[in-house]
N, C-alpha and C positions, 0 to 999 in steps of 0.2 A: 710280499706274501702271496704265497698259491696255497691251490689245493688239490685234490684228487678224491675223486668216490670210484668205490670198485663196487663189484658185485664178487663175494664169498663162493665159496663151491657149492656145487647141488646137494640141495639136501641140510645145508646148516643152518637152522633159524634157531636160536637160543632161546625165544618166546616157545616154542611148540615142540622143540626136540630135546633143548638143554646142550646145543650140540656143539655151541660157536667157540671153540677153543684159543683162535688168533684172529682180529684182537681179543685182549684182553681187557674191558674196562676197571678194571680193578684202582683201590686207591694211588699207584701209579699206575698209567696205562703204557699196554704195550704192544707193540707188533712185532712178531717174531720171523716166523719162516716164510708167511705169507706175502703173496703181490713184491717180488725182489725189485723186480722193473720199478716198480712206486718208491722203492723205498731207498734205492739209490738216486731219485731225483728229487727228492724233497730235503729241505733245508730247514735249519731251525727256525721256528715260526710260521712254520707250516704247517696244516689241516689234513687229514686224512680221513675220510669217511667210508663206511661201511653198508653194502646193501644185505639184509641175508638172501640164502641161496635160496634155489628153486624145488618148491617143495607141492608135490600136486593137490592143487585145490585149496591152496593155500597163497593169501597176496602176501608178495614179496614188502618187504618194509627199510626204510634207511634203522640202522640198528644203532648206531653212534656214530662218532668222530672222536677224533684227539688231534692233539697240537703236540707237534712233535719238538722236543727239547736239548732232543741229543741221539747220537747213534755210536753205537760200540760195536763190539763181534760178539756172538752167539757165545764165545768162551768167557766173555766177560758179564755176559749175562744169565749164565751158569752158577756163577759165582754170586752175583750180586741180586738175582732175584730166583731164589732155590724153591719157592711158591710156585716157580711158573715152569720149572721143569718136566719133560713129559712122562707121565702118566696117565693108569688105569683107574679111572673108579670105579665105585664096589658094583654100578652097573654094566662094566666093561667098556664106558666110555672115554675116550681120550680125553685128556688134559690137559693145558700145559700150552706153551709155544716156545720154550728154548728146546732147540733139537739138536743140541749135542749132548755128548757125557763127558763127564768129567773131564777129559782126554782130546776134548774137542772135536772128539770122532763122531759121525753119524750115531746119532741116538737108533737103540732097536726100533723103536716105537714110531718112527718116522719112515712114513709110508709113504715118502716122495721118493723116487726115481733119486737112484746115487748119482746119476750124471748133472742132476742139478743141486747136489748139495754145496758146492764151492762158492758157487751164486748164495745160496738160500741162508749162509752164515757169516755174509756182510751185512752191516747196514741196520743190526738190531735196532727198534727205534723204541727211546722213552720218551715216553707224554710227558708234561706239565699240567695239562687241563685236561679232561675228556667230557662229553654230554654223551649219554646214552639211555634209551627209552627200555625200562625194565620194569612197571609196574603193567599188570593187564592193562588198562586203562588208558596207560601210555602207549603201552603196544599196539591196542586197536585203534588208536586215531594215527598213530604212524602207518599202517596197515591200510586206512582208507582212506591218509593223505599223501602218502609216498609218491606215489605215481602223477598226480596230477600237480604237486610242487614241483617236485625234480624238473617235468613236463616244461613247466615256466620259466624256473632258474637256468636251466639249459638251454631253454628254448628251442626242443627236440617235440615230436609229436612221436605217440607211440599206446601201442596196448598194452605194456608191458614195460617194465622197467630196464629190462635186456634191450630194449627196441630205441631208449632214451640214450640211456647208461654207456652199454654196450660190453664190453667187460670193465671197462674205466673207462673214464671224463677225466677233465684237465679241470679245474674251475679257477676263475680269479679269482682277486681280493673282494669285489661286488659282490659273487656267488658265495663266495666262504662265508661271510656275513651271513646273506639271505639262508643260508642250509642252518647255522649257527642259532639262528634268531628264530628259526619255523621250530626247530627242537628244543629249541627253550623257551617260548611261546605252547608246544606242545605238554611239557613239564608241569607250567603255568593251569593251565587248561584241567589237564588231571587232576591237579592238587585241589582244585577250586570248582568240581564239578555243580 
């Protein structure tokens, strides 16, 4: 078992924006268009964690992880999870991480560069498990412990979680555990203030 933590694109923090569309932690979790690189090298029983993006004046936080179960195409997850197709909400923000339509073709709504959508609709990945920090409470102790865990489990020094991170990490089966155990240790913590 491995794993990998990315950092999200600028600007996405689901704590403070509502914004983080891929992953998904939902009761199955998913990865959709996002980190292709990640998601053609991970195997079932593997971990994938998520940093949110860079948001000014705002600390970046680990947002979740999943265990990854299985991978399909983007057409078969069209099909099978019609929840996660992209859309608008009624505040005109995106939704969704399957990026194709019906037809398998480039979703309108999918504001990646056509030259990498051939990449972008292998490799759909389902979760089995997910942990992810979604109450305030949770949010702010992920917020004021992100950077100085990561720091450790890494064994990177840095100001900033891009500095640690970088756009991805590799982590082994030791790290995977340790990111595992700090976010549900942080769970813990909330519930029982």
């Amino acid at each position: 078992m491995k794993g990998y933590i990315y950092i999200t694109g600028t600007g996405a923090d689901p704590a403070a924006r509502q914004n983080l569309n891929d992953p998904l932690f939902m009761r199955i979790p998913t990865l959709g268009g996002c980190m292709p690189n990640i998601r053609r090298l991970v195997e079932r029983g593997d971990f994938i964690f998520v940093v949110s993006g860079k948001v000014p004046g705002i600390q970046q936080y680990v947002v979740g992880g999943l265990r990854v179960a299985e991978k399909i195409t983007a057409l078969a997850a069209y099909e099978r999870f019609p929840e996660n197709r992209l859309s608008l909400d009624p505040n005109g923000q995106l939704q969704g991480n399957v990026i194709v339509n019906e037809l398998g073709h480039k979703h309108p709504l999918d504001g990646h560069k056509a030259s990498t959508f051939a990449d972008r609709v292998k490799n759909f990945i389902v979760g089995d498990q997910s942990i992810s920090l979604k109450t305030p409470r949770e949010v702010e102790l992920g917020r004021e412990q992100s950077l100085p865990k990561i720091s450790e489990i890494l064994n990177r020094r840095g100001n900033r979680l891009i500095d640690v991170v970088s756009r991805w990490s590799k982590l082994d089966e030791r790290q995977v555990g340790q990111v595992v155990d700090w976010l549900k240790g942080i769970k813990a913590e909330a519930a029982n203030p």
